[in-house]
N, C-alpha and C positions, 0 to 999 in steps of 0.2 A: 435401530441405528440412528444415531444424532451427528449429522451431516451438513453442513450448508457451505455453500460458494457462492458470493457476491461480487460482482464486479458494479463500481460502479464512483462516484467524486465522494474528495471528502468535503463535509459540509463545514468543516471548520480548523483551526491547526489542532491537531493534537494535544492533549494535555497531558504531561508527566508528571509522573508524583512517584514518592519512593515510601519501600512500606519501612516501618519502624526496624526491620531484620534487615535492612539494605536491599530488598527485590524490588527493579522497576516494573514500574506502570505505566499506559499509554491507553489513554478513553481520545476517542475520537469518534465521530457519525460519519455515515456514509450515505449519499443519497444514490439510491437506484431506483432507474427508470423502470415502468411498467411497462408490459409486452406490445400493449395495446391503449390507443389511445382513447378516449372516454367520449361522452357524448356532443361534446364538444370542437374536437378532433385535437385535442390536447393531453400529450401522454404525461402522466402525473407519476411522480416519484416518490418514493417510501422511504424514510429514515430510521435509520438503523443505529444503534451504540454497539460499540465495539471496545473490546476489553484488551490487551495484548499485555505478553509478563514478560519480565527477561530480555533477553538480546532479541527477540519479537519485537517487546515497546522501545529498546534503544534504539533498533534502527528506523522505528514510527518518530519517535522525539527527535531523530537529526534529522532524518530525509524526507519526512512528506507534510506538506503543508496545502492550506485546503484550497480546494478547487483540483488536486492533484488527484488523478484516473486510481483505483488500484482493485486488486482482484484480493479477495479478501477468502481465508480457506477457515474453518472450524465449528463449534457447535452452538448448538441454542440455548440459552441457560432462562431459567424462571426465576425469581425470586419477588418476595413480597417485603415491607415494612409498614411500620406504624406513621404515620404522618403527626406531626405538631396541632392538628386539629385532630386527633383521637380516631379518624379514618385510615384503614388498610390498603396502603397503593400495591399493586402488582407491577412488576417490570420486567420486559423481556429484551436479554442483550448475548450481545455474539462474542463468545469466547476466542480468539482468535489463535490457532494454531501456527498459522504461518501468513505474512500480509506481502504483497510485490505491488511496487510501483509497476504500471501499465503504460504503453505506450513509449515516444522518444523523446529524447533530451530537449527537442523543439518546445512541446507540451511546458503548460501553466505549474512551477514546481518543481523544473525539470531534479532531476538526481541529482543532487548537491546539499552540503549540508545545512540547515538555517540558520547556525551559528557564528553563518561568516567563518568557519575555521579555514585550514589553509586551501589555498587552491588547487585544483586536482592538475597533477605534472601534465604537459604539454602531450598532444595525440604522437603516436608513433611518426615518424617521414611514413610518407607514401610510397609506393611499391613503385621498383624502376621500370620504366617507360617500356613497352616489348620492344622497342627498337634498337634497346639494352641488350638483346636477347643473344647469347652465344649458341649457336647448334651445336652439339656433339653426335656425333656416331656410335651408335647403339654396340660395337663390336668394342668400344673402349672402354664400358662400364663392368666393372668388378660380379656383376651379379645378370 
């Protein structure tokens, strides 16, 4: 089984790209802390590339921008290539199944899109005061 969940910032904005068939893309890092802090007493964090396709990377390319928290679900992937000096790099990055911003709209990032598109409609009115509150008698409800 090829499993992993990360939670943790992204280290940069996201980059989108579209492939030549029209599928998007979305490459982003994620830095996640270590359990434990080191000898030091400083907990060091591990960066991660992260792959996301589709309506995954749209909603990566509008709504999260770095330094933004998120919980990241999917697999491990390996691959290697030939480098421009004739040496074989190996690369290991996170296919991303499904990505969620983490935490509240307070946070660095909040849920909104980077695009400046429109502004999200105003919050519901708030619920009426209980001093609003009418009793009824339980022998007048239909059920």
């Amino acid at each position: 089984m090829n499993k992993v969940i990360l939670i943790g910032n992204l280290a940069n904005d996201p980059e989108a790209r579209t492939t030549q068939s029209g599928i998007s893309q979305s490459t982003f890092r994620v830095a996640v802390q270590r359990r434990f802090a080191n000898a030091q007493g400083v907990r060091e964090a591990d960066f991660f590339t992260v792959i996301a396709w589709r309506q995954t990377a749209d909603f990566c390319n509008r709504y999260l921008s770095k330094g933004r928290k998120v919980a990241v679900e999917g697999s491990i992937q390996n691959r290697s290539y030939d480098a421009q000096d004739g040496s074989k790099r190996y690369v290991t990055e996170i296919i991303a199944d499904s990505v969620e911003a983490v935490g509240g709209r307070d946070e660095a990032g909040a849920a909104r899109p980077r695009d400046n598109g429109p502004t999200p409609p105003p919050a519901a009115p708030a619920a009426p005061a209980m001093n609003d509150f009418t009793e009824v008698d339980d022998d007048e409800l239909p059920f």
